[in-house]
C-alpha positions as CSV (number, residue, x, y, z in Angstrom):
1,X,99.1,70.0,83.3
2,X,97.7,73.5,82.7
3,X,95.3,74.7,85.9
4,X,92.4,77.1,83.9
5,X,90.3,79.7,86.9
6,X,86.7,79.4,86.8
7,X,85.5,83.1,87.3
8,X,81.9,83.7,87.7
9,X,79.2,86.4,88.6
10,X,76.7,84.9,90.4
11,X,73.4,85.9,91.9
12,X,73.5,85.5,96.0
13,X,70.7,83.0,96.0
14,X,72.6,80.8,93.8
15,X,75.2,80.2,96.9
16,X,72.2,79.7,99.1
17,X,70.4,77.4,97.2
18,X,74.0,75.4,96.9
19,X,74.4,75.0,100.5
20,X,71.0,74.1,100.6
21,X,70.8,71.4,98.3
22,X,74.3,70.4,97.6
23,X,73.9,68.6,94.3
24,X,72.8,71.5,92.7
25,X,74.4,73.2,89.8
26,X,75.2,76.9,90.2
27,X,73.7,79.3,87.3
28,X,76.1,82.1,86.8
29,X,75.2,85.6,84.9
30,X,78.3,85.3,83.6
31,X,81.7,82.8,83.5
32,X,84.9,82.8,82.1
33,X,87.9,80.8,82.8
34,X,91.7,82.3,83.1
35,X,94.6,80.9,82.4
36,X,96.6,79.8,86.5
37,X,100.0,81.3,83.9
38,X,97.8,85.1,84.2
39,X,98.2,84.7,88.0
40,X,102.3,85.4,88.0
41,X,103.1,88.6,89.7
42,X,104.7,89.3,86.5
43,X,101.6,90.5,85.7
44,X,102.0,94.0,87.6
45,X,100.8,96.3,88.4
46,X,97.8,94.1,88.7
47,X,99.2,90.9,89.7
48,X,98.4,91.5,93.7
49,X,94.8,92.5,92.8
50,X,94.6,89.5,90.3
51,X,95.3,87.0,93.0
52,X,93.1,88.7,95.9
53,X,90.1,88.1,93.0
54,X,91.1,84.5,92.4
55,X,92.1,83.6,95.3
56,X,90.8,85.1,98.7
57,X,87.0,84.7,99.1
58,X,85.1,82.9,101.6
59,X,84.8,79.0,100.9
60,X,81.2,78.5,99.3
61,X,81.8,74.7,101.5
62,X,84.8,73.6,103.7
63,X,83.6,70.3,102.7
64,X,84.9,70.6,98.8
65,X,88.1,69.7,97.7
66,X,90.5,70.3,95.0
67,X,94.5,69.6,95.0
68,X,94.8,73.9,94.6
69,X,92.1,75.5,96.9
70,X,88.2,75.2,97.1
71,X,85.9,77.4,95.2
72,X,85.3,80.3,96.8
73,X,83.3,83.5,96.3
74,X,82.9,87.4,97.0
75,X,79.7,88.5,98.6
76,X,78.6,91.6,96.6
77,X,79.7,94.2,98.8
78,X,83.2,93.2,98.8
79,X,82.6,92.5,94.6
80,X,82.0,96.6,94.4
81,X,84.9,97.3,97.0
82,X,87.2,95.4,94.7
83,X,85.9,96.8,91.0
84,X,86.4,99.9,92.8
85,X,90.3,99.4,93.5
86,X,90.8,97.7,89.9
87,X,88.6,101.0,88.6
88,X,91.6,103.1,91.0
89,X,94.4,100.8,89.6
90,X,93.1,101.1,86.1
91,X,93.2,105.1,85.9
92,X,96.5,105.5,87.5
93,X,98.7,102.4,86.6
94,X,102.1,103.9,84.9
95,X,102.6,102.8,81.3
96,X,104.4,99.2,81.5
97,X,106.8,100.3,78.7
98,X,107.5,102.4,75.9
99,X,107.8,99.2,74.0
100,X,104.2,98.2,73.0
101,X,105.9,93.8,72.8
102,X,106.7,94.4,76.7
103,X,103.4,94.1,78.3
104,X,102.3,90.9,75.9
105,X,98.2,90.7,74.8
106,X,97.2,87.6,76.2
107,X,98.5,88.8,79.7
108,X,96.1,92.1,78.9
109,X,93.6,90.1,77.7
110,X,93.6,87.3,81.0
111,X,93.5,90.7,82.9
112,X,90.5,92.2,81.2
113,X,88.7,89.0,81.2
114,X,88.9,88.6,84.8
115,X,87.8,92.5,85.7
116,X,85.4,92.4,83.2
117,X,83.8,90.0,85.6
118,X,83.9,91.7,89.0
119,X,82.7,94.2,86.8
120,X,79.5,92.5,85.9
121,X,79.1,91.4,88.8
122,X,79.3,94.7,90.8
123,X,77.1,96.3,88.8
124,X,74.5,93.6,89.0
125,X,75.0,93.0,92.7
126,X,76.5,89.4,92.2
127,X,79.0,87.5,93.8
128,X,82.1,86.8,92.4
129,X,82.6,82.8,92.3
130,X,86.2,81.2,92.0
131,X,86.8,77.5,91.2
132,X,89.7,75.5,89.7
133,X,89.7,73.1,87.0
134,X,92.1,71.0,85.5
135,X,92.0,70.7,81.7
136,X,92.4,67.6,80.6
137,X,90.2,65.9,82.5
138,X,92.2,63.9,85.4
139,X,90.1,65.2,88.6
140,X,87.3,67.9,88.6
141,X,86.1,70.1,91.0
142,X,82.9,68.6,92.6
143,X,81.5,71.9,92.0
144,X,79.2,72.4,88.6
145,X,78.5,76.2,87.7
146,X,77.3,76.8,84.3
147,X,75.9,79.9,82.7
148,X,72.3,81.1,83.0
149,X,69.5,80.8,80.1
150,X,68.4,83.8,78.9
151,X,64.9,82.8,80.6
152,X,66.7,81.9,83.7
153,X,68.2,85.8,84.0
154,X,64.9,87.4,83.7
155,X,63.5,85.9,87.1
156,X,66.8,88.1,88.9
157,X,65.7,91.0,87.7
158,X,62.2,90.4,88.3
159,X,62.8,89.1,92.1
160,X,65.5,91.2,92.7
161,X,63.2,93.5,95.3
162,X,62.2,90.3,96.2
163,X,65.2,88.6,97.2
164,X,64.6,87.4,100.7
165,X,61.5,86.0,99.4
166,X,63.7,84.4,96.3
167,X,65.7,82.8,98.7
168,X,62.9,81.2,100.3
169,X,61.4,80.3,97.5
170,X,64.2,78.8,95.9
171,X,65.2,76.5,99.1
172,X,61.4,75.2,99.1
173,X,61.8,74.0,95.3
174,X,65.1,72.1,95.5
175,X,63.9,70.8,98.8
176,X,61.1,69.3,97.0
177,X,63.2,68.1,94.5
178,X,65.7,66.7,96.5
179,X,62.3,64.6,98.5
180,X,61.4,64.0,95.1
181,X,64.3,62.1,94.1
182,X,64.5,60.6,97.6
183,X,61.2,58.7,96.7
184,X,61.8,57.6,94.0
185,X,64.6,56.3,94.8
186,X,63.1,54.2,97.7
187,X,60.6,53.2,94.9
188,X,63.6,52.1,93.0
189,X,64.6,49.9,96.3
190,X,61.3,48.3,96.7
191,X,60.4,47.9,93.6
């Protein structure tokens, strides 16, 4: 069974408006996924850094599960600590090899995929969001991200200065949802 990491950048009020109202999906900027093989510490001199990305994080809710870990994200100020480091890492990694076979190009490219996600996200002032799933389809992470619309990224940068406010928007609306769907789901019942 082959474990793929979620990686996503993700705007701050998405995480809010998650713990808000659970049920709701998570809009990322941007997400890839990464093979769990791309995690080895064979993978050096970037393995260490790899893992800190994938792995550490604060849990976005104690309460999800998952057989490997529970998806957990970055706030943005540690996202720009940690595209600095790969930035440091980056200029002065030794050359693997002489050999260009030694250092093979999917590990490069699960590498680049990964960084080019803290990446965006730093220089947006996202999060960096972490998830497992299992391919194949045996259990899921009860955690849905998916990738924004185009119209849905415009309202960021538009609200950006506004963020506080964003926030407080945003839990209003899927408050009223969620009463929304609590009535009629009473209609449902007494009807």
């Amino acid at each position: 069974m082959a474990l793929i990491n979620t990686i996503a950048s993700v705007p701050m009020w998405e995480i809010h408006a998650y713990r808000i109202h659970r049920p709701h999906v998570v809009r990322a900027s941007l997400i890839r996924g990464i093979s769990s093989f791309g995690m080895g510490g064979w993978t050096d001199p970037f393995g260490l850094l790899l893992q800190e990305v994938m792995l550490d994080g604060a849990p976005i809710d104690p309460a999800l599960t998952h057989d490997r870990d529970i998806p957990r994200f970055h706030a943005p100020d540690r996202v720009r600590s940690l595209h600095r480091r790969i930035d440091d890492l980056r200029r002065g990694a030794p050359p693997v090899s002489d050999d260009p076979e030694s250092y093979d190009d999917w590990v490069r490219s699960e590498l680049s995929v990964a960084f080019e996600v803290v990446r965006r996200a730093a220089e947006a002032g996202e999060c960096v969001v972490t998830a497992w799933e299992i391919v194949g389809g045996v259990r899921g992470v009860p955690f849905r991200i998916r990738e924004q619309t185009q119209a849905e990224a415009v309202l960021p940068r538009l609200a950006l200065p506004l963020s506080g406010v964003a926030v407080v928007i945003g839990a209003t609306l899927a408050l009223a949802e969620w009463r929304q769907r609590r009535m009629r789901a009473r209609d449902r019942e007494e009807g």
